[in-house]
N, C-alpha and C positions, 0 to 999 in steps of 0.2 A: 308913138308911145303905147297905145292900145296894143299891138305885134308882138312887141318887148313885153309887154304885161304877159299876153297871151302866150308867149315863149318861155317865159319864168315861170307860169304855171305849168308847164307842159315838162316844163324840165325838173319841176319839182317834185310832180306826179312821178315820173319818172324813177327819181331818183326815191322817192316814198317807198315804193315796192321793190327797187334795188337793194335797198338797205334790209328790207323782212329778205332777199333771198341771201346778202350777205352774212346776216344772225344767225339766219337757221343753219347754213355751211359753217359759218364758225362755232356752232355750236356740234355739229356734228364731228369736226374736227378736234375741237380739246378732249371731245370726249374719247376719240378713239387713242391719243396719245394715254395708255396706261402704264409706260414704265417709270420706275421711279427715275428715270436718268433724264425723264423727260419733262418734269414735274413743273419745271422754270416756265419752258413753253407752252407747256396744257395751263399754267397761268395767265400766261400772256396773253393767251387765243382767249379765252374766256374774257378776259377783261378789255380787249378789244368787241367781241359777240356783245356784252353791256353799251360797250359807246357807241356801238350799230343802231340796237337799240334804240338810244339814248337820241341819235340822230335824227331815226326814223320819227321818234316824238318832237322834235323840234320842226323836222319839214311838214311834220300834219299840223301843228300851230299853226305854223305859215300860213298854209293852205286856207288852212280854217277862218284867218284873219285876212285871206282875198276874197274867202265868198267863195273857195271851192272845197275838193277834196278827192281823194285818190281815186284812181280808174280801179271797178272792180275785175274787170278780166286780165289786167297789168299785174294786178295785186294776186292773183287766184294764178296766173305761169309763173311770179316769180316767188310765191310761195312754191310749187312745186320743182319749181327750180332749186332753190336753195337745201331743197330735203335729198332732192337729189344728188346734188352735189356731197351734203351732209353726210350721205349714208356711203357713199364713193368713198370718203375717209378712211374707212373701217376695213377694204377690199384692196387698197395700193398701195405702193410707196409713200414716200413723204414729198416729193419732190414735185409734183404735178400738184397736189394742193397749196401749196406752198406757195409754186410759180404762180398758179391761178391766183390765188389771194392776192401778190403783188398786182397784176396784172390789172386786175380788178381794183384796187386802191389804186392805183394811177389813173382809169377810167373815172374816177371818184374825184379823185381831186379838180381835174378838165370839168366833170359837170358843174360841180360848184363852184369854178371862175365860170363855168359861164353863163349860170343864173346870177352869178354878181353883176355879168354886163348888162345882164337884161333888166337885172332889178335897178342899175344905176341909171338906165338910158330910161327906164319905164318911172323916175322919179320915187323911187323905193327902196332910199339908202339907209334906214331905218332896217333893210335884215341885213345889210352888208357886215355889221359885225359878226351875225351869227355864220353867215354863209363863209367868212372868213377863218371861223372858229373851227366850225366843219371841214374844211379843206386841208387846214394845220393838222387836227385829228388824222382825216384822210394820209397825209405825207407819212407821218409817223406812222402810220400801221403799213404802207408800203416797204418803208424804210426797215422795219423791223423785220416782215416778210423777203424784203429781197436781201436782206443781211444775213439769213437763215442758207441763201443759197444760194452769192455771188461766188462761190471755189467750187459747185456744184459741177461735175461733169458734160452734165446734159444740158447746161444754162446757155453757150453757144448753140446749139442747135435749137432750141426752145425760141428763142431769140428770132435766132434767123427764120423760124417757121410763122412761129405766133407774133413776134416783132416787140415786144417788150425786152428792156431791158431794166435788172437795178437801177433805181438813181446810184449818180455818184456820193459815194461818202456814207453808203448802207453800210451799216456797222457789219461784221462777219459776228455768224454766232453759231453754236451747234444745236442743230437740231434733233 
């Protein structure tokens, strides 16, 4: 139990400062979409960048209510990560933040089953609904992301290099 415990915090920590470097890229990202044809999507990024957010305050309760709280040098690369990534937006294509976003919401959803296991086996099913709520989030902002760019030319070779693929059933949409 104690392992479990100690594994749920570590994956939560984790996931704490994953979420500041996924806000700040998604916030780098809506911002750089300015045309009006793209207005749907620079919605969509933003309102996703809130429920990042939105997340990362719910896993620092957690946190908070085990008695711990985020790694500061975890929090300190993926905040520069995420600006990085953020300011990347503004310099490329659409298709490479896109893919990354999905990529990264699948990475998202697997951590948050597997702080469910931890937290279930460490007798801590009291966050399993939140951790469950998160992972739903999680899917749907994949799903959105990889719908953006499952007819995508470059998404076979993306694929086969990086090893992500769409879920099945991502809506197609234009970005």
């Amino acid at each position: 139990m104690a392992a479990d415990r100690a594994s749920f915090v570590a994956i939560l920590q984790a996931a704490h400062a994953g979420e500041l470097a996924a806000a700040l890229a998604y916030r780098g990202h809506w911002r750089s979409l300015r045309r009006a044809h793209r207005a749907d999507a620079r919605a969509e990024i933003r309102r996703i960048e809130i429920e990042e957010w939105h997340h990362r305050h719910m896993v620092g309760e957690i946190l908070t209510e085990l008695g711990s709280g985020p790694q500061r040098w975890r929090e300190a690369l993926m905040w520069s990560i995420g600006r990085f990534f953020g300011a990347l937006c503004f310099v490329g294509g659409w298709f490479g933040p896109l893919y990354a976003a999905g990529r990264l919401e699948a990475a998202n959803i697997d951590q948050y089953e597997q702080a469910a296991v931890h937290a279930s086996r460490a007798g801590l099913d009291g966050y399993l609904p939140r951790l469950a709520e998160m992972a739903g989030t999680e899917d749907r902002h994949e799903r959105y992301f990889g719908g953006l760019i499952v007819d995508h030319r470059l998404l076979p070779l993306a694929s086969r290099v990086l090893g992500w693929r769409p879920a099945p059933g991502s809506p197609p949409d234009a970005a």
